[in-house]
C-alpha positions in Angstrom: -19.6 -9.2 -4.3 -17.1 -9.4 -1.7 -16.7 -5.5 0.7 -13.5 -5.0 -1.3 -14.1 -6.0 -4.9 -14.2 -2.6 -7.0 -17.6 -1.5 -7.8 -18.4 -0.2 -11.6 -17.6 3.6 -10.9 -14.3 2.5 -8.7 -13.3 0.8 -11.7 -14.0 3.0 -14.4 -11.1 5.3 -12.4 -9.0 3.5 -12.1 -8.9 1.6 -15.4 -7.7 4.2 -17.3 -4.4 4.9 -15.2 -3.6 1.5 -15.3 -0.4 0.0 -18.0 -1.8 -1.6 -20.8 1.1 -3.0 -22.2 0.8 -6.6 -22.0 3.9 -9.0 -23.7 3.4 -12.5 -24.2 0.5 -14.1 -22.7 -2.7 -12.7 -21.7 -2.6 -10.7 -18.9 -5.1 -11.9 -16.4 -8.4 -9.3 -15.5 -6.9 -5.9 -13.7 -10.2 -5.4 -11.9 -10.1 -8.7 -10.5 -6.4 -8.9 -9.3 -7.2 -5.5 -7.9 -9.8 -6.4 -6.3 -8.3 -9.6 -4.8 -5.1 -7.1 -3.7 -7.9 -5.0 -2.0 -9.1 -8.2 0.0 -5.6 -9.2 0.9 -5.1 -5.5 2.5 -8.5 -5.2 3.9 -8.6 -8.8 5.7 -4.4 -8.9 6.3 -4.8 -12.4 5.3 -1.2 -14.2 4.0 -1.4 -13.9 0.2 -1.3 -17.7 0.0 -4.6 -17.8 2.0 -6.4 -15.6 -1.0 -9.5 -17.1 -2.1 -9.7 -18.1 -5.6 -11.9 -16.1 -7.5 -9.2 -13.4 -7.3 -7.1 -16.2 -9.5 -3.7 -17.3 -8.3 -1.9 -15.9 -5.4 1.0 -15.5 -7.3 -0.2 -13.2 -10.3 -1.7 -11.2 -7.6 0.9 -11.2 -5.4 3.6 -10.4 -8.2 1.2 -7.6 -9.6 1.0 -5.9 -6.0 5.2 -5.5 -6.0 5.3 -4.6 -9.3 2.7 -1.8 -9.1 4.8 -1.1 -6.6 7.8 -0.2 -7.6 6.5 1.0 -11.0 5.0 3.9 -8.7 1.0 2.8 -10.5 -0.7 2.8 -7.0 0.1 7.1 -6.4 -1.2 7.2 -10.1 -4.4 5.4 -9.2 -4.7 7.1 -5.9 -4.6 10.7 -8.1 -6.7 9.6 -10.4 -9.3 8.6 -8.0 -8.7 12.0 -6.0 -9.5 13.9 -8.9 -12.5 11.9 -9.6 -14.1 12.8 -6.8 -12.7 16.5 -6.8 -11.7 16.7 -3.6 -7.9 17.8 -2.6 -6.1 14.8 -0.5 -5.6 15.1 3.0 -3.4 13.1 5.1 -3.6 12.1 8.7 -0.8 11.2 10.5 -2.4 8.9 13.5 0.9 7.6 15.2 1.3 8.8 18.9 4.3 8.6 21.0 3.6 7.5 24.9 6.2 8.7 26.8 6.2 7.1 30.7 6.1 9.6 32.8 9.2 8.8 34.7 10.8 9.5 31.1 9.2 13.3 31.3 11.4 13.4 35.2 14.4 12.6 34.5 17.8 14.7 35.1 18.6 16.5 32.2 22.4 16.1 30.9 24.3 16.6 27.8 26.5 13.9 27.1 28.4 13.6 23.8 28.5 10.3 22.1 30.6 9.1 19.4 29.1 7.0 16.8 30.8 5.0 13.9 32.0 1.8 15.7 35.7 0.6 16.6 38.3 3.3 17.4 35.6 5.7 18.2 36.3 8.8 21.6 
């Protein structure tokens, strides 16, 4: 078991907010297209590159975007926050760096126009 594949209690969160409404064919095992999204993120490796007992890049790929979009990952995100009872903190870790010659400079106002031709 790779660092990234969902363990038995990871799963059994997140199985139950996942869609179950499959049409057509089969849909290929959640747990181990999750799993094989969780390797893609956790090694930044190009989907294409994705070993292949996660299955085809492509299913995994296309049911990355469509999780997406269909706003499933903040579902499975709640549900594993509440599994664990804990309330969801986020840290913002960006920094700006500023050079110091930046911090010096002569301060002026100076209006500027914005919106292209024709424009002052």
């Amino acid at each position: 078991m790779a660092r990234s594949d969902l363990s038995d209690l990871e799963w059994e969160f997140i199985k139950a907010v996942l869609p179950n409404n499959s049409r057509g064919v089969k849909r290929v095992d959640d747990r181990r297209v999750i799993s094989g999204i969780f390797y893609v993120l956790r090694t930044g490796i190009p989907w294409r590159d994705l070993p292949d007992q996660y299955g085809p890049y492509t299913t995994v790929y296309n049911r990355f975007n469509r999780w997406t979009y269909a706003g499933i990952w903040d579902r499975v995100m709640e549900a594993v926050a509440d599994a664990h009872n804990v309330d969801t903190v986020m840290v913002d870790g960006t920094s700006v760096r500023v050079h110091h010659s930046a911090a010096t400079l002569k301060k002026t106002t100076r209006v500027v126009a914005w919106g292209g031709r024709g424009a002052g």
